[in-house]
Structure formats: C-alpha cells, structure tokens
N, C-alpha and C positions, 0 to 999 in steps of 0.2 A: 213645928213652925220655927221656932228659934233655932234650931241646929241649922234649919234652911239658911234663915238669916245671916249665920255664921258664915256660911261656907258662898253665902251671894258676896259677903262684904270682903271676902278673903281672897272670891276671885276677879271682884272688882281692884283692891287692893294691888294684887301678882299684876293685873293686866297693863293698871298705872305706873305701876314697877317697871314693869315690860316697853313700855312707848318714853317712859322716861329714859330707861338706858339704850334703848336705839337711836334717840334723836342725839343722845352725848355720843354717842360712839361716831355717827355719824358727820356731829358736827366737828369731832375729832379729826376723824379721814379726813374730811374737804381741808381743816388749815393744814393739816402733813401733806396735802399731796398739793397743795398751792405754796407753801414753805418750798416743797422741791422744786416748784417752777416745772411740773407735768403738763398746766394746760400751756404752756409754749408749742411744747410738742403736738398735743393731740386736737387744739382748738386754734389753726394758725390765722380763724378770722376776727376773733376773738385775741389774741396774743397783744399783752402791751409793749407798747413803742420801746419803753424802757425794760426789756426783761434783761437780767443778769445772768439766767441760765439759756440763754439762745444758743448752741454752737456753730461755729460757720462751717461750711462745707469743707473749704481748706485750710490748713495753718495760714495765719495773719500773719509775718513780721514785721512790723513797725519798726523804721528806723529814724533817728534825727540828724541827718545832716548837716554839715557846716553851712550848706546856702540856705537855707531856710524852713518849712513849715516840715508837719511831720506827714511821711509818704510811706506808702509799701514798696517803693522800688525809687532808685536813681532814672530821674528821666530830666530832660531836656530840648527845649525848641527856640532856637535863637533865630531870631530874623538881621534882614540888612539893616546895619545904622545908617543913615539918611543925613546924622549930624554934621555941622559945617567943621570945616580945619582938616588937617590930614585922615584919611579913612582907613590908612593901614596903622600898625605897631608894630615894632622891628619886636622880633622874637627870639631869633639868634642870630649872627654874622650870617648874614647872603639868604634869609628868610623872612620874607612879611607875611605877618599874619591879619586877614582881615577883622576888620572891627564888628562887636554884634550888638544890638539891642537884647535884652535878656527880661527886662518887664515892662516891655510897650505892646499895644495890641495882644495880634496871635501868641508873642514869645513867654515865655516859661520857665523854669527850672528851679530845682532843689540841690543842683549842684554848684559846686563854686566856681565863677566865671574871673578871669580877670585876666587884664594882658592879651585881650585877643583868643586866650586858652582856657576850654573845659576842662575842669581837673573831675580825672573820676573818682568818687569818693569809696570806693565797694568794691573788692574783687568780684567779676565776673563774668558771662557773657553778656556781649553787648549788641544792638544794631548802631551803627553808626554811618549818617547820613548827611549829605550835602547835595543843592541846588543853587548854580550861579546862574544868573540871566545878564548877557555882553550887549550893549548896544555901542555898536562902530558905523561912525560917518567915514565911512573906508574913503572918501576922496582926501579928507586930510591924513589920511598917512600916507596918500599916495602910492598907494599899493594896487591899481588895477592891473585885474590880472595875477600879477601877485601872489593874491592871500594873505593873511593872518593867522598864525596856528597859536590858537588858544587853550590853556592849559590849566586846570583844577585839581589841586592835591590835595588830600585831609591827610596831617603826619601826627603819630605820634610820639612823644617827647614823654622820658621817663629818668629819672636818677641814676635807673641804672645803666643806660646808653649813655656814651658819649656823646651823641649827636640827634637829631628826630631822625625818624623811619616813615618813610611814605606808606601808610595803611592803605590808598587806594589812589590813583591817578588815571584822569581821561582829558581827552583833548580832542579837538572839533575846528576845522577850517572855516575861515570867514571871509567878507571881501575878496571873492573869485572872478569881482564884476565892479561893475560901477553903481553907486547908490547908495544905501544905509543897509548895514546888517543886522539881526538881531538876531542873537546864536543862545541859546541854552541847556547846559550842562550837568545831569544828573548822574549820582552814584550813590551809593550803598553797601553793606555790606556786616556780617558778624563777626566779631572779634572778643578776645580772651582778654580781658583789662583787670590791670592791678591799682590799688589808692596810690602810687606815685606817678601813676600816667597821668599827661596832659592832652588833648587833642584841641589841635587849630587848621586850619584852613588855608592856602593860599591860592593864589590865580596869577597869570603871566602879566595881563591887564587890568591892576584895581581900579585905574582911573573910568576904566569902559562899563563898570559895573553896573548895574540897576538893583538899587539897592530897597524897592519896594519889599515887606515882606511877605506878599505871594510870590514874589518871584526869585528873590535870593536869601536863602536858610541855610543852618546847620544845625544839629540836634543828634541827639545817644541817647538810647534806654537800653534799662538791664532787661533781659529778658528770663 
C-alpha cells in the first residue's frame, strides 16, 4: 500500500509539473506572437486602431512641402478670386496671369501659390487643368455679328526658358448674334514637370470672367 502511495503522489506530482509548464509555455507564445503584432494579420476584426506592425499595401511617401501640411503627392485646386481691385497680375512683359483663391471653399493646395503662379514643387508627371466660364453683354462691344474670339492658355514658366511656354491653348467664339453670351472653356492635359516650373493661366478677356468657383478653376496633381 505505501509503494501505491508513492507512485499516486509521484504521479499526481509529474501531472502538476506537466499543466504548470503548458500554461507557461503557452502564456509565453501568446506575449511573443502579440510582441510581433501577428494578430494584425490574422484577426483584422479584432486588430487595434493603433497597431505599429500594419503594413500598407503600397509604399507610402510622405512628403513636406513648402505650401503646407503633410501629403502623399503635390496636388492643387485653385478657384476664381471674386476679390475687389484688379483681378489680373502682370507675370511677365505682354502676359496677365489670372488671380486665384487658394483656401476659400472648394480650393486646395500643398503647393506654393503666389503671383498668380503654381510653383511645382516635385519632379514629375502631372495632370494639369483649367476651366474659365465668359459672360459677354456682346451689345457693349458692339460686335453683332461680329463675334468675339475668346482665348484660354495655361503656360509654363521655368529658370531654365527664357520666356513661358503655352502647355495648352483653346479658344471658342461668342457674340455671333445679339444678347448676352455665356461661353465656357475646358482643357487639360499630362505633363513632365520639374521644382523650377511655375504654371499660370491667362484669358483674352479677364474682365468677362465669372469668377464663381464652380465655374472658373485651375489646379495640378502629381500622378
């Protein structure tokens, strides 16, 4: 009966041994594989807001540009300024560039604006975009008949030109009759831009402008 004893108490003993080193082992694994940040992966309903080891799908670049907050890309959406006093800003000899609002309502940007001109900050490709909307009381220019050929350029201006370069130009008749015209002129387009380009906007008639902005913008993103 005592040898029994022995070998009851030896194998209660081993057993306690036994569930004591499973539950450390185990409580081992769960902090190594929560250290790693595994249930990110395998538990995504489960996964905290904050986890450190998420990885995104694509490379991130985070950049800081000189116009402001921090972005994944150079982007921009400039509406018509509306403000009183002259609406243009002479840019170079025999070029006006129109004026923009840059953070009122709709408008936008991380790039730096000034002078009428987007400066890109980033080599890259670009889409770059403009919408003017014209209202002409065609009786005061006396043009019945006539017409008025209205004209919308985006150029870009760089250090290394001597002069700007018209990046895109279109142009659209108006006043072929008697009454009020409203004429509105869209373009776009992608382009290869360097950190010493500028892009500004001109029009034949800034006085005729509608400078709402749904109805008259300019804006660039990198794509």
């Amino acid at each position: 009966m005592a040898g029994t004893r022995i070998v009851d108490r030896s194998l209660l003993w081993y057993s306690a041994l036994l569930t004591v080193l499973l539950v450390c082992s185990n409580l081992a694994l769960g902090l190594y594989f929560r250290r790693l940040g595994l249930q990110c992966f395998h538990f995504p309903a489960l996964r905290p807001a904050n986890c450190s080891h998420e990885f995104p799908r694509s490379p991130i670049r985070i950049i800081d540009t000189p116009g402001g907050d921090l972005i994944e890309k150079p982007a921009a959406h400039l509406t018509g300024c509306s403000g009183g006093g002259n609406q243009s800003e002479v840019t170079t000899p025999g070029l006006q560039a129109l004026r923009w609002d840059f953070s009122k309502g709709t408008a936008y940007t991380n790039m730096v604006y000034a002078d009428g001109q987007l400066h890109i900050p980033r080599q890259g490709l670009y889409y770059v975009y403009s919408q003017v909307a014209f209202y002409l009381a065609c009786e005061e220019w006396g043009t019945q008949g006539a017409g008025v050929v209205l004209v919308h350029n985006i150029y870009r201006w760089s250090d290394t030109y001597p002069e700007p370069i018209a990046l895109l130009t279109a142009t659209k008749s108006a006043c072929g009759g008697r009454g009020d015209w409203h004429a509105t002129i869209s373009q776009g387009g992608l382009f290869y831009l360097h950190p010493t380009d500028r892009l500004f906007v001109t029009v034949s008639q800034p006085a005729s402008v509608q400078r709402q902005e749904q109805r008259t913008f300019f804006g660039a993103f990198m794509v």
